[in-house]
C-alpha positions in Angstrom: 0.0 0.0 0.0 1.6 3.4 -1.1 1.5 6.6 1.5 1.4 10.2 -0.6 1.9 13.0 2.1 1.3 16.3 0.0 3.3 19.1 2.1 6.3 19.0 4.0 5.5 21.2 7.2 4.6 20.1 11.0 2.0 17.8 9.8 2.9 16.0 6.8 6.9 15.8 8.6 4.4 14.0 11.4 2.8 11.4 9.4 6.4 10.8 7.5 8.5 10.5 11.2 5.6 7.8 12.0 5.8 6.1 9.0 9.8 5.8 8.9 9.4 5.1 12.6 7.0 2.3 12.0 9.7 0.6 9.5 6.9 1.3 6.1 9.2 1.8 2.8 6.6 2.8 0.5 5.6 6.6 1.1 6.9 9.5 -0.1 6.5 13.3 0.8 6.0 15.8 -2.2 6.7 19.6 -1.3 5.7 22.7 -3.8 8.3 25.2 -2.0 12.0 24.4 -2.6 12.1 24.3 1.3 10.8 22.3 3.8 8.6 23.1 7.6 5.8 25.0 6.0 4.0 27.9 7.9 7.0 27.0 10.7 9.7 27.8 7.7 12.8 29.9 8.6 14.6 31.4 5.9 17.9 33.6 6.3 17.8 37.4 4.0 21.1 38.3 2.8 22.1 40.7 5.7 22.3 37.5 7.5 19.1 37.8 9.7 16.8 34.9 10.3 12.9 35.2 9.9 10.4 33.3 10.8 6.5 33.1 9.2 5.4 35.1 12.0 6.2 34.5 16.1 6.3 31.0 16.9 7.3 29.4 19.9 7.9 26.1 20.6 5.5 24.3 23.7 4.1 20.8 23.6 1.1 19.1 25.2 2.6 15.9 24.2 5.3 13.6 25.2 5.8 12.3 21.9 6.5 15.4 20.2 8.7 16.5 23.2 10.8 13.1 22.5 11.4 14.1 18.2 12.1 17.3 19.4 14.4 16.5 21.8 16.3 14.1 18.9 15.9 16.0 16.0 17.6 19.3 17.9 20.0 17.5 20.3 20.9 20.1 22.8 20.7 23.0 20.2 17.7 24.7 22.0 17.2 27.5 24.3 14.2 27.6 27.1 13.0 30.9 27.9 10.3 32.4 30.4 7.5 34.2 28.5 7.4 37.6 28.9 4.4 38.9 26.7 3.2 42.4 26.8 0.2 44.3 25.5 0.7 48.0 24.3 -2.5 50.2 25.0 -3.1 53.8 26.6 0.2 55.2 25.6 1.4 52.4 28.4 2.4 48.5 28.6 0.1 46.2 30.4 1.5 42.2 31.2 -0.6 39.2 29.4 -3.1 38.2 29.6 -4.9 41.9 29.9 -7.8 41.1 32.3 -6.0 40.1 34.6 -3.9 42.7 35.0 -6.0 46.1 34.4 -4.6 47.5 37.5 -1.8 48.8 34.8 -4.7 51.2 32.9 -5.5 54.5 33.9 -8.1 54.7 37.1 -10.8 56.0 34.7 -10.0 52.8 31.8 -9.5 50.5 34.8 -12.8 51.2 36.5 -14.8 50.6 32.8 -13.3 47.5 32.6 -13.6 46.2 36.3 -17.5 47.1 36.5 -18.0 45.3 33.0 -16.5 42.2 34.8 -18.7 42.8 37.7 -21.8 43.4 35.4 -22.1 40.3 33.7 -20.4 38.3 36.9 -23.0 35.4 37.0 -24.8 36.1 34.2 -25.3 33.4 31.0 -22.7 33.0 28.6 -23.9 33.8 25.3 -21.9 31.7 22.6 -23.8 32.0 19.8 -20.8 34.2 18.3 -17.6 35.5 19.6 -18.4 38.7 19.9 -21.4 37.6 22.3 -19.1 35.2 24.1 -16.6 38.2 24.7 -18.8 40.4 25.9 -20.9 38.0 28.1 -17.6 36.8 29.4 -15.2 39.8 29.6 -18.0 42.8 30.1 -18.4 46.3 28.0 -15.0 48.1 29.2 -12.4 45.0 27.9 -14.3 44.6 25.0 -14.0 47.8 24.1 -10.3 48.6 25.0 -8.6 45.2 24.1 -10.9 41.8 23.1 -12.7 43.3 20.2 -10.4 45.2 18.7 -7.3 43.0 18.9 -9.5 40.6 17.5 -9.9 42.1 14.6 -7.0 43.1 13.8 -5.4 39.8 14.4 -8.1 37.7 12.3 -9.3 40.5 9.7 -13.1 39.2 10.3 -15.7 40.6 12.4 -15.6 38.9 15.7 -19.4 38.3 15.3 -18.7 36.2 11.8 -16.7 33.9 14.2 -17.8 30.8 16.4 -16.6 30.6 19.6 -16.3 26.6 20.0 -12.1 27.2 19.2 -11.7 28.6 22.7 -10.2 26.3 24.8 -7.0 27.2 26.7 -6.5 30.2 24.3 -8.4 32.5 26.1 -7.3 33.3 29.9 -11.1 33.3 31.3 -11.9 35.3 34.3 -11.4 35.3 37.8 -13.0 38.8 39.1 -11.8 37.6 43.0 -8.6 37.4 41.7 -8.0 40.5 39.4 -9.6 43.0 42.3 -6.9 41.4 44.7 -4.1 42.0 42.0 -5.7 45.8 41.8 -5.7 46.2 45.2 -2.0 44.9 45.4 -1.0 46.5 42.2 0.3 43.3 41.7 0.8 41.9 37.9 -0.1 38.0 37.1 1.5 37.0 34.3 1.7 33.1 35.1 -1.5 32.1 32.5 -1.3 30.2 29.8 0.3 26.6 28.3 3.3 28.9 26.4 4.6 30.3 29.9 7.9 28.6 29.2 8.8 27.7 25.6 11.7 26.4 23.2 13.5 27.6 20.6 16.3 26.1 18.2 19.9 27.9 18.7 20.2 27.7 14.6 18.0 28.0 11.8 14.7 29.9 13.0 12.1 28.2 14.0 12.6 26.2 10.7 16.1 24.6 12.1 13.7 22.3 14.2 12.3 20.7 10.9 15.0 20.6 8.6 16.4 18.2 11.8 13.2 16.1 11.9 13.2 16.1 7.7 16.9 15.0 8.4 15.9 11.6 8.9 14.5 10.9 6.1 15.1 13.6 3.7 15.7 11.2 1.1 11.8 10.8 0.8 11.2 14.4 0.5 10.3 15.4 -3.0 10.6 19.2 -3.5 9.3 21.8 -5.9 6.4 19.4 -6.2 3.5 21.7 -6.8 0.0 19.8 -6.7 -2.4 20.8 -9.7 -5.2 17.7 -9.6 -5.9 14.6 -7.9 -8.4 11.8 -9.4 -9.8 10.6 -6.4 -11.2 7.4 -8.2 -7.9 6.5 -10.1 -6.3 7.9 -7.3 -3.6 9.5 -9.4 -2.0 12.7 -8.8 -1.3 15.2 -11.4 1.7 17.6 -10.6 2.3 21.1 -12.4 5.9 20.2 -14.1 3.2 17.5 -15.6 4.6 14.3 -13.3 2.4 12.0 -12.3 2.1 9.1 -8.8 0.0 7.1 -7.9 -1.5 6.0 -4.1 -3.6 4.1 -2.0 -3.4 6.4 0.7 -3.4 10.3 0.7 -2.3 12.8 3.6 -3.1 15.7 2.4 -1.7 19.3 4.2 -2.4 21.6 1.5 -5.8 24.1 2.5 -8.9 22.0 2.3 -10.3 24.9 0.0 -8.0 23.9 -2.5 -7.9 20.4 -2.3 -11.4 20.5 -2.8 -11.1 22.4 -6.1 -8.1 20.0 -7.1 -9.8 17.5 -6.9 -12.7 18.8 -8.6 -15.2 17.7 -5.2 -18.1 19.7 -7.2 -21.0 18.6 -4.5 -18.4 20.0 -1.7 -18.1 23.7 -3.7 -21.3 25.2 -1.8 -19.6 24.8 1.2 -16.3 26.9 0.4 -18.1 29.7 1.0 -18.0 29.4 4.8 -14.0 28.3 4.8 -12.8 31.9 4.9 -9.0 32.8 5.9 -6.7 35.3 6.5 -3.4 36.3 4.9 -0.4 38.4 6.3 2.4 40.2 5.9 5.3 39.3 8.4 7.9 42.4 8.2 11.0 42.1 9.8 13.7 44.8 10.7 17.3 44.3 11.8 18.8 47.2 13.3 21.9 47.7 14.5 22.5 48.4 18.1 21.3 47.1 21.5 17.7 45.0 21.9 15.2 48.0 23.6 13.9 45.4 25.4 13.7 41.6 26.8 10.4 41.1 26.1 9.5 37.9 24.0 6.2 39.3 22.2 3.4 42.2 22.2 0.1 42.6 20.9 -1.3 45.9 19.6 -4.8 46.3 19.9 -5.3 49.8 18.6 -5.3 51.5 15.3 -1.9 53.3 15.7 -0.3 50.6 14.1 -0.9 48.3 11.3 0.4 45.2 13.0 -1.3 43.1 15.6 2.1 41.4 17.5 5.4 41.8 17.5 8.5 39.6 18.3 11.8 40.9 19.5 13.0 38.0 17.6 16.9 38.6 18.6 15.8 38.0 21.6 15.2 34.0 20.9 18.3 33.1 19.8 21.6 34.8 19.6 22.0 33.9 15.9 18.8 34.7 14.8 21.1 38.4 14.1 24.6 38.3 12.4 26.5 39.5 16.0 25.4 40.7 19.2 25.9 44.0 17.7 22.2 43.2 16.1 18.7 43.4 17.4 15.6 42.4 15.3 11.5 43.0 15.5 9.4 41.5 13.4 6.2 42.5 12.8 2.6 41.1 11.9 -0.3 42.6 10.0 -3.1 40.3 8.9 -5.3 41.0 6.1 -8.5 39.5 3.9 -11.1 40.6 1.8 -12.8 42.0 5.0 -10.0 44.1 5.7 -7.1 45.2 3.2 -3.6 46.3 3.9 -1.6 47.8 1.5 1.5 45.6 0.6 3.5 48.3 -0.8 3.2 50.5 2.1 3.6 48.1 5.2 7.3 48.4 6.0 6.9 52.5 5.8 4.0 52.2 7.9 5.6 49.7 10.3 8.3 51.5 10.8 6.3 55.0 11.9 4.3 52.2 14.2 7.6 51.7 15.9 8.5 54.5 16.7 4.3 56.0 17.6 4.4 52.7 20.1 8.0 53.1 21.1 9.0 49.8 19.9 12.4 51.4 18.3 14.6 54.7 19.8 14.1 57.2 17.0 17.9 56.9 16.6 17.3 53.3 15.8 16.2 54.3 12.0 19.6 55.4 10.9 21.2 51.7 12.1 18.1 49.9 9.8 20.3 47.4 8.6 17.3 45.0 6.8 14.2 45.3 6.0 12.3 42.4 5.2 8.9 40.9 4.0 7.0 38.0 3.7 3.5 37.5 2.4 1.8 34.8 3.5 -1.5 34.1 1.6 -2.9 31.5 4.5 -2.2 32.6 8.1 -4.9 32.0 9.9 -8.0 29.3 9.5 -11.5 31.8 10.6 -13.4 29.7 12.8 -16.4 30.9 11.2 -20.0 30.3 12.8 -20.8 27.6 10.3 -17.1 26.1 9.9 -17.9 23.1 11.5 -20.9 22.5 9.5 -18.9 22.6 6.3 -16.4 20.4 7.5 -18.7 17.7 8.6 -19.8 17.6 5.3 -16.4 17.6 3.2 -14.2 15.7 5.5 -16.4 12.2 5.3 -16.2 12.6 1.9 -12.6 12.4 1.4 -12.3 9.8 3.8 -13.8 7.9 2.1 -11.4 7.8 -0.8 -9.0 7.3 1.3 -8.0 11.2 1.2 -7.0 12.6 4.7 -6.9 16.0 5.0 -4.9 17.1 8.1 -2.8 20.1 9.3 -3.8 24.1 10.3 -5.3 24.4 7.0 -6.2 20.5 6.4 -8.3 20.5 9.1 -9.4 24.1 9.2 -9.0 24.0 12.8 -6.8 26.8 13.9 -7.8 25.8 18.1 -5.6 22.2 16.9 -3.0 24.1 14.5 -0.4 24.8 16.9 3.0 23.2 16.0 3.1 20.0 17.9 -0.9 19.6 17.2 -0.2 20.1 13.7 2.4 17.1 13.8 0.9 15.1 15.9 -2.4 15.0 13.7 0.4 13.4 10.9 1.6 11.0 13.1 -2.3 9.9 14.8 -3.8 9.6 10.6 -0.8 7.2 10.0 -1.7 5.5 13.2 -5.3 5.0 12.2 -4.2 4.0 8.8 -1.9 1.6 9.6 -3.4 0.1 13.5 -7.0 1.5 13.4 -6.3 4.1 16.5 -8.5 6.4 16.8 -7.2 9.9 16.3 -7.1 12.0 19.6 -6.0 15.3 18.5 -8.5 15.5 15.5 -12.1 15.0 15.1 -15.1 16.3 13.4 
């Protein structure tokens, strides 16, 4: 029986380590970029920078994933504390916001301490996330922080959105404990599974999968770009015009698209409720000392196009050519809800830096790079009727033996984290091959 893995990032590197682990010979991994690790990608700009596709970091909720990481980096990692920031009212408040309002202004801090109090109690309405926020979190940090940021990091109307993707992303709300924190002026930054994280000492992010593609790079087909399927021949069609065939297909590529590929007319009517978002990831090396230890912040108002920054430099030493380096990088999402101008976005991110004090305005003369990705999927929009769509293409595929897996496989951004991503490669090759059922993914 022949395994096709279309896409060579966390998840289809996941189903190949459990194949190779599993001792199967017949599969092979097919890769459109000339690169491999996907949305997770590093790549190294000519000044001698390193960039990643936006701010990763590296945390696990499995052992498994912890154990490849652990081989495929050795002891090239760092481990760092998170220290994650908000910028708002001219000020920085600590992560998560709520619980740390005692950083706003008395007048900002009151709003949003009597919106906790006023719907303390009361029904959760999750018929939307904009509901859910402002049943959970109240009127004042709505306003301020959940509805804007929102918006700016998904580039959809929070009440287009479902709120069923939740989970441990969102720090609830503990009013007991956030009046004790005013009254003590004390910050709580401890929330959260990312609180401690890894990250390679070489490479980016990426430096983690080119050592888990290591083992088997052999297998890895690259510049491999997918242009149909024949789901009842199963036969693939390439765009240089190459042909394979399979018995088994893990696809990673957006389930959008492998829809249209493989011409899944009765699935089209549901497309129109898979909606994502793109982004551009800027990135600016400057020479001089980092402003700041911080890890990452999130920017909530409309004095800057992006929505979080990393102080990437601070990661890893060589993420910068010498310690005479620092580097930011910046994200801006955008969709057809809400456009950003490509040929703008470094001017305008670098004016941001300066209007929210990310960079000394003697920083602009010691630019040393400027750099830009555009990403055209970022984020999978947990639309209201997502799941509805999904229940009716996923079966489908199934069963013709298609399996379509990964942050934009599944269309499940609340499971696209890195080691869910992989780890949804590795469970689909377990239910293939023993007939476990998958624990990270379902319908």
């Amino acid at each position: 029986m022949k395994f096709v893995i279309i896409g060579a990032g966390p998840t289809g590197l996941g189903a190949a380590y459990r194949l190779n682990e599993l001792g199967v010979t017949n599969w092979e991994v097919y890769e459109k970029n000339n690169y491999v690790g996907g949305l997770s990608a590093s790549f190294k700009d000519e000044n001698g920078f390193w960039w990643d596709i936006g701010g990763h970091v590296l945390f696990s909720h499995y052992p498994y994933f912890d154990e490849v990481v652990r081989k495929a980096l050795k002891e090239n990692y760092l481990t760092h504390l998170r220290e994650s920031w908000i910028w708002i009212l001219n000020r920085f408040v600590p992560y998560p916001f709520q619980n740390n309002i005692h950083r706003l202004p008395k007048k900002q801090m009151m709003e949003c301490l009597n919106g906790l109090k006023e719907v303390r109690g009361k029904k959760i309405d999750s018929s939307n996330f904009e509901k859910w926020i402002y049943s959970v979190f109240g009127k004042g940090i709505a306003k301020y922080f959940m509805v804007p940021y929102n918006w700016k990091v998904w580039a959809y109307p929070p009440n287009e959105m479902n709120s069923k993707w939740i989970g441990e992303r969102v720090s609830v709300v503990d009013v007991g404990r956030i009046e004790k924190n005013i009254a003590e002026n004390r910050d709580d930054v401890s929330w959260g599974p990312n609180n401690k994280f890894l990250f390679p000492l070489h490479g980016g992010t990426g430096g983690l999968f080119n050592g888990i593609a290591d083992f088997f790079r052999e297998k890895i087909k690259l510049n491999k770009e997918l242009d149909k399927i024949d789901l009842n021949k199963k036969i693939i069609t390439f765009k240089d015009g190459s042909k394979t065939k399979y018995d088994y297909l893990i696809s990673t590529i957006p389930i959008d698209l492998l829809v249209e590929k493989a011409s899944l007319k009765e699935c089209y009517k549901y497309l129109k409720d898979l909606k994502h978002s793109s982004g551009f990831i800027v990135g600016m090396g400057v020479r001089g000392k980092s402003p700041t230890s911080k890890c990452w912040m999130y920017f909530p108002e409309s004095n800057s196009p992006f929505y979080r920054v990393t102080c990437f430099s601070n990661y890893s030493p060589n993420n910068v050519p010498s310690k005479d380096y620092y580097s930011l990088m910046a994200e801006t999402s955008y969709s057809e809800a809400k456009e950003e101008n490509k040929k703008t976005i470094i001017d305008r991110t670098i004016k941001a830096f300066l209007d929210t004090k990310q960079m000394p305005k003697k920083d602009i003369k010691n630019i040393a790079t400027k750099y830009l990705i555009d990403m055209e999927y970022t984020y999978p929009i947990p639309t209201v009727n997502r799941d509805m769509a999904l229940r009716a293409i996923q079966p489908y595929l199934m069963k013709k033996n298609v399996f379509s897996r990964g942050r934009f496989g599944a269309w499940k951004y609340e499971i696209g984290n890195m080691d869910h991503s992989f780890m949804q490669g590795v469970e689909v090759i377990d239910k293939i091959v023993s007939g476990k059922k998958e624990k990270t993914w379902t319908l």
